[in-house]
N, C-alpha and C positions, 0 to 999 in steps of 0.2 A: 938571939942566942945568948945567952948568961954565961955560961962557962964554956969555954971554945975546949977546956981539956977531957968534962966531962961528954961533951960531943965525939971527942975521939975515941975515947974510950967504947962509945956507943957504938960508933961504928967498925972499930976493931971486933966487940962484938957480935956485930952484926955478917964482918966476913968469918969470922970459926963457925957460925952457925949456918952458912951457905955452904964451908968446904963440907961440912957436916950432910948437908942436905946434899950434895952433890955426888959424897958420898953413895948416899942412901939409894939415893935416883939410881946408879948404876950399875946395883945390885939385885936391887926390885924387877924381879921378869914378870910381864906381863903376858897373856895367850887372847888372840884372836883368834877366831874359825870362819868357817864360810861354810855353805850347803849341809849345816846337821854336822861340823864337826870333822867332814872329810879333807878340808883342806884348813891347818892349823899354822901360824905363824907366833914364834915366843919372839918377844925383843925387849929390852930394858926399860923401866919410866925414862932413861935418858934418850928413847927412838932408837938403839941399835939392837939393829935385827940379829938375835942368836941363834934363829932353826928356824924352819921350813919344812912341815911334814903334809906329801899330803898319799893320802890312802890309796894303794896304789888300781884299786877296783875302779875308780873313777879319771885314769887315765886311758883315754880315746883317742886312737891317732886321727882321727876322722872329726873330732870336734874339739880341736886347743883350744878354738876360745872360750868355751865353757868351762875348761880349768886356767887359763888366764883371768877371766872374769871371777872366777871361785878364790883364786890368790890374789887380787886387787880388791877384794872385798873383805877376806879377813885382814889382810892388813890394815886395811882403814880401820878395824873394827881394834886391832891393837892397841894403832895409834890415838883414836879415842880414850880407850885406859891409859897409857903413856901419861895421854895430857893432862887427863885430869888427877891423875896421883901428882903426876908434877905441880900442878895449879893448886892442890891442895898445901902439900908439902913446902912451897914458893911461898904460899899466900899465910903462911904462920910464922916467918922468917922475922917481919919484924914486931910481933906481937912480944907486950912488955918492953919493948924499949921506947924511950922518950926523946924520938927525934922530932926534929922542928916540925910544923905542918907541911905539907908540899914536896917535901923532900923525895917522898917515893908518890 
C-alpha cells in the first residue's frame, strides 16, 4: 500500500456507498407466488417480509398443508429475488475503487 491516506479515503468511500445500497435494499419489494399466484408474499431485497396475501378460494379447512406448503413455497421464491438483487447491488460496491488485492 503506497498511500495509507489515499486507502482511507477509499474506504470511506466505500462505506457511503453501502449506507447507500443498504438504503436501496430496503426499499426494493420484491413478490413471490406459489400455485399460479394464489398464494403471494412481498418482502424487501433486505428479507423483511411486508404482506402476505393469499386468495382466499384456496383456503381448506380440511387440507392446511397444502396452503402451508403453497406459503413456504412462495416464500422461498421471494427470497431468491431478495438475494439476488442484493448479490447484484453488493457485488458493484467496490467497483472503481483501487483497493489492495485480497482485501475483499
Amino acid at each position: 500500500m503506497k498511500n495509507p491516506f489515499e486507502a482511507m479515503k477509499q474506504l470511506k468511500k466505500l462505506q457511503e456507498k453501502m449506507e447507500k445500497i443498504e438504503e436501496e435494499l430496503s426499499q426494493t419489494l420484491v413478490e413471490g407466488s406459489a400455485g399460479g399466484g394464489v398464494v403471494k408474499i412481498v418482502l424487501t431485497a433486505r428479507e423483511e417480509v411486508k404482506e402476505v396475501k393469499i386468495n382466499p378460494e384456496v383456503v381448506d379447512k380440511e387440507d392446511v398443508e397444502m396452503l402451508e406448503d403453497l406459503i413456504a413455497s412462495a416464500l422461498r421464491d421471494a427470497l431468491a429475488k431478495a438475494k439476488e438483487i442484493s448479490s447484484q447491488k453488493l457485488g458493484s460496491l467496490t467497483e472503481g475503487l483501487s483497493l489492495p488485492p485480497g482485501l475483499f
